[in-house]
N, C-alpha and C positions, 0 to 999 in steps of 0.2 A: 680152473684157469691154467693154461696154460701158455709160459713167456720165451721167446724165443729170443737170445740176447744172443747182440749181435755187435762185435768192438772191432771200430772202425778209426781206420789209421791214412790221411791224403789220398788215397786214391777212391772217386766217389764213383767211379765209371764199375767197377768192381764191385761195391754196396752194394751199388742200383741194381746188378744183378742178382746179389742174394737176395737183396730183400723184395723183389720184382716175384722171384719164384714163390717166398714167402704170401706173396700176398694173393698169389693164383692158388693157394690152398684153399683161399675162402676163410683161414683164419676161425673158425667156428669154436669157441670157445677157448678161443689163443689171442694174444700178443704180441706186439715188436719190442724192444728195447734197445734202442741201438746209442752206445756210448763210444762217444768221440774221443779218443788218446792224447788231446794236446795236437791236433796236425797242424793249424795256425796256416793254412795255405787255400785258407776258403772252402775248401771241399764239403766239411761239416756244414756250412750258410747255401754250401748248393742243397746237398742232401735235404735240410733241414724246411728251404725252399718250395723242395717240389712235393715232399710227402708229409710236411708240419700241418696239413690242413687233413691230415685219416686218423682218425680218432684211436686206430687201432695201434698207432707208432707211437714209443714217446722217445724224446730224444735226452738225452745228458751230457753233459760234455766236464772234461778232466780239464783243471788246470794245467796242468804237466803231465808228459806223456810216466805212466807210472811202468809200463813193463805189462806184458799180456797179461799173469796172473793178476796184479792187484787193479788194472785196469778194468776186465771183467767181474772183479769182487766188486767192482761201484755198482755194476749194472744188478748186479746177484741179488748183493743186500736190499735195492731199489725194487728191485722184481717181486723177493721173498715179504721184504716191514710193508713197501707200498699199494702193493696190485694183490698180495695174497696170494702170490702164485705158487700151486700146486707141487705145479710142474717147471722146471726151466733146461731148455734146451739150448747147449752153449754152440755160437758155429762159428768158424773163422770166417770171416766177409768174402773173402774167395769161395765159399760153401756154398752149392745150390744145390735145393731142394725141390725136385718134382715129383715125388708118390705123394700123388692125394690124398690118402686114407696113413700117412705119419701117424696124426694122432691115435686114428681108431683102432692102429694095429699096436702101437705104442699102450694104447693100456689095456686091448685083450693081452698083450704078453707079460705085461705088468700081472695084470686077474690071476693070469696063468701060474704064476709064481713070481714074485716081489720080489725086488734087489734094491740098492740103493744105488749104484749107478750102471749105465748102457752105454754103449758103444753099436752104434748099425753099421753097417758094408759100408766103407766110403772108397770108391770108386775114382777114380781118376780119368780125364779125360782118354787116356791111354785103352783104359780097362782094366787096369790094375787097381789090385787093393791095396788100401792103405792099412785093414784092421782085420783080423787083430795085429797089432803093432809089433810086439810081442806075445812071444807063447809063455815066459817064463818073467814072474817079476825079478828085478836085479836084488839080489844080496849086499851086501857090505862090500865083500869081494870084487865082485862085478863092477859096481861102483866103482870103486878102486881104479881096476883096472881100465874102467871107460875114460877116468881122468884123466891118467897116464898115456893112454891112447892120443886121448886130445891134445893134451900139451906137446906131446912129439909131435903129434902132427903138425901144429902152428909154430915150433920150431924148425919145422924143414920146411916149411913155406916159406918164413923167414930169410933160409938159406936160397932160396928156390929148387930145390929137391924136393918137393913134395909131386910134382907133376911130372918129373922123368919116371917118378917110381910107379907115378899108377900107367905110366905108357908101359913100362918095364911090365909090370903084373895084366898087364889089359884090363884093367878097373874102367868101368864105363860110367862111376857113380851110380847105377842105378839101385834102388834098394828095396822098391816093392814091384811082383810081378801078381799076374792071374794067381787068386787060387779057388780051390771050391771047401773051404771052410762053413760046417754049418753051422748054426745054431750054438751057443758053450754057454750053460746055464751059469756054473760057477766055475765061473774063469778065474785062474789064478796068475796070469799073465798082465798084457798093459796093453790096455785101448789108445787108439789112436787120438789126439788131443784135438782136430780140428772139428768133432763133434762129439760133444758128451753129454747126456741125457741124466740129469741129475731127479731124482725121484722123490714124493711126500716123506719115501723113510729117511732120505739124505738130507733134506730143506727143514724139518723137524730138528735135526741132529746137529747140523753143521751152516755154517755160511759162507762158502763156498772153496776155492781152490787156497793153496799155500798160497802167501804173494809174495815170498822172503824171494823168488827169484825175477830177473827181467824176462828172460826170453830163454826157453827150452827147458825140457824135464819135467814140465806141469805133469802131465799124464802121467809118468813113473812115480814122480814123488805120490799123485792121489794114487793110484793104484798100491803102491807099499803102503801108505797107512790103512789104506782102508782093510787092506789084508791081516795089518797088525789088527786092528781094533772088529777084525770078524765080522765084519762087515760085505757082505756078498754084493757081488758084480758082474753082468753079463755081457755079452756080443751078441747079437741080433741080428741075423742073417733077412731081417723079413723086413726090417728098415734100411732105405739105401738114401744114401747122399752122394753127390759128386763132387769134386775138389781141386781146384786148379792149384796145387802145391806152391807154395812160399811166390804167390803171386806178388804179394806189396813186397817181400825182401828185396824181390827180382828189379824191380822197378824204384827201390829207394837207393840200392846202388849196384849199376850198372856192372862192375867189372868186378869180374869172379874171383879170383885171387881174392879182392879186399871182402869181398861179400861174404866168404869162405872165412877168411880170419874173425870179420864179424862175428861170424855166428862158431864160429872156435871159442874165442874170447869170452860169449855170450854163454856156452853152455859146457866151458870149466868153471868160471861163478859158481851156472846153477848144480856143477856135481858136488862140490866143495860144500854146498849148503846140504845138497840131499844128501852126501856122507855124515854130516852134523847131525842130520834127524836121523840115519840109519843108525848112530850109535847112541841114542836117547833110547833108553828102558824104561822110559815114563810112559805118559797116556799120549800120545801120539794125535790124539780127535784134539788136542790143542792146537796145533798147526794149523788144522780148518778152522780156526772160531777166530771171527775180526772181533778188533777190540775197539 
């Protein structure tokens, strides 16, 4: 069995699209799961409305929105104790899915040589990739220095000098373009987070993503443990997803500036946390075990 989970946050116009592709796979020996964040704006009662009668969805819903990682551990744990699922395939609701033959290529590559997690070409409406994410996982160092990054940045924003300087430098914000990356059996980098392919070696081992953060670093922090703990992981050039990039951010607040600090705010948190776990010399497969 395999479950495709899929965490969904007020915008159902967006769902209906992921899970609309999902279900023109034919589903054949797969699942929906789609766990609602707390949206409180009816969207989940539409959702739950037009597709609560296909046996092959099941829906759950979050009292309070928790934050993407421990949001998505609801649907994990539910997928993993409930349905027995093999398999769980993580997608952001903005993620569509049209290669028909996902699963059968998904576990001839499996056959081929085992990992415990995957990452496929995700694609952007553009034609750019989003994966691999990185080439290199971050260090202590890195980290560090991604912090410090961030915090200047959300200080000159502050100031309003953050946007003379990217006109100054010609910064267009973009940050993935084409590339012709193929196939990295054991990648020692970091997959892109809007689709992760988590495998029977990983669902055996673990229950799912860190949750200690809200929003951003999921993929790096899972990619550094799982590096720590020898745990192999690939990129999949032969599975392809599309992704319409930070669709619900775009639309839960309109103006950029604040949207920007958001997700500033958002993702010195989550480094401050994953510096915390980069300097732990313990077992590391803690961070993935819900309690």
């Amino acid at each position: 069995m395999l479950a495709y989970l899929v965490l969904h946050y007020k915008n159902a116009d967006i769902t209906k699209q992921c899970l609309e592709s999902l279900l023109q796979t034919g589903l054949e020996e797969s699942c929906i799961v789609v766990v609602d964040n707390a949206s409180g704006n009816g969207s989940f009662e539409e959702l739950r409305s037009q597709y609560g009668g296909n046996d092959k969805i099941t829906f759950l819903q979050n009292k309070e929105n928790l934050g993407y990682a421990a949001g998505n551990n609801v649907g994990f744990r539910y997928a993993k104790e409930k349905l027995g699922a093999e398999w769980i395939v993580l997608l952001n609701n903005d993620v569509v899915l049209e290669q028909r033959d996902f699963r059968e290529t998904l576990l001839a590559e499996y056959e081929r040589e085992p990992f415990y997690i995957a990452g496929p070409d995700i694609v952007t409406p553009e034609g750019n990739s989003q994966n691999p994410f990185r080439m290199e996982c971050p260090d202590r160092k890195r980290i560090y220095k991604s912090l410090i990054h961030d915090y200047v940045v959300l200080a000159l924003m502050k100031i309003g000098l953050q946007q003379k300087l990217k006109k100054a430098l010609h910064y267009d914000g973009s940050i993935f373009q084409h590339n012709d990356t193929g196939t990295i059996r054991d990648f020692q980098g970091v997959l892109h987070g809007s689709c992760l392919i988590f495998s029977p070696d990983f669902i055996r081992r673990f229950d799912g993503l860190y949750g200690g953060t809200f929003l951003y670093c999921e993929e790096e922090i899972l990619c550094f443990i799982l590096k720590r703990q020898g745990c192999s992981y690939c990129y999949l050039k032969s599975l392809q997803v599309i992704h319409r990039h930070s669709a619900t951010m775009k639309r839960e607040i309109k103006d950029e500036d604040r949207r920007k600090m958001t997700e500033l705010r958002n993702r010195i948190d989550s480094y401050r946390k994953f510096l915390h776990i980069a300097k732990n010399k313990g077992d590391l497969g803690d961070y993935l075990l819900q309690s």
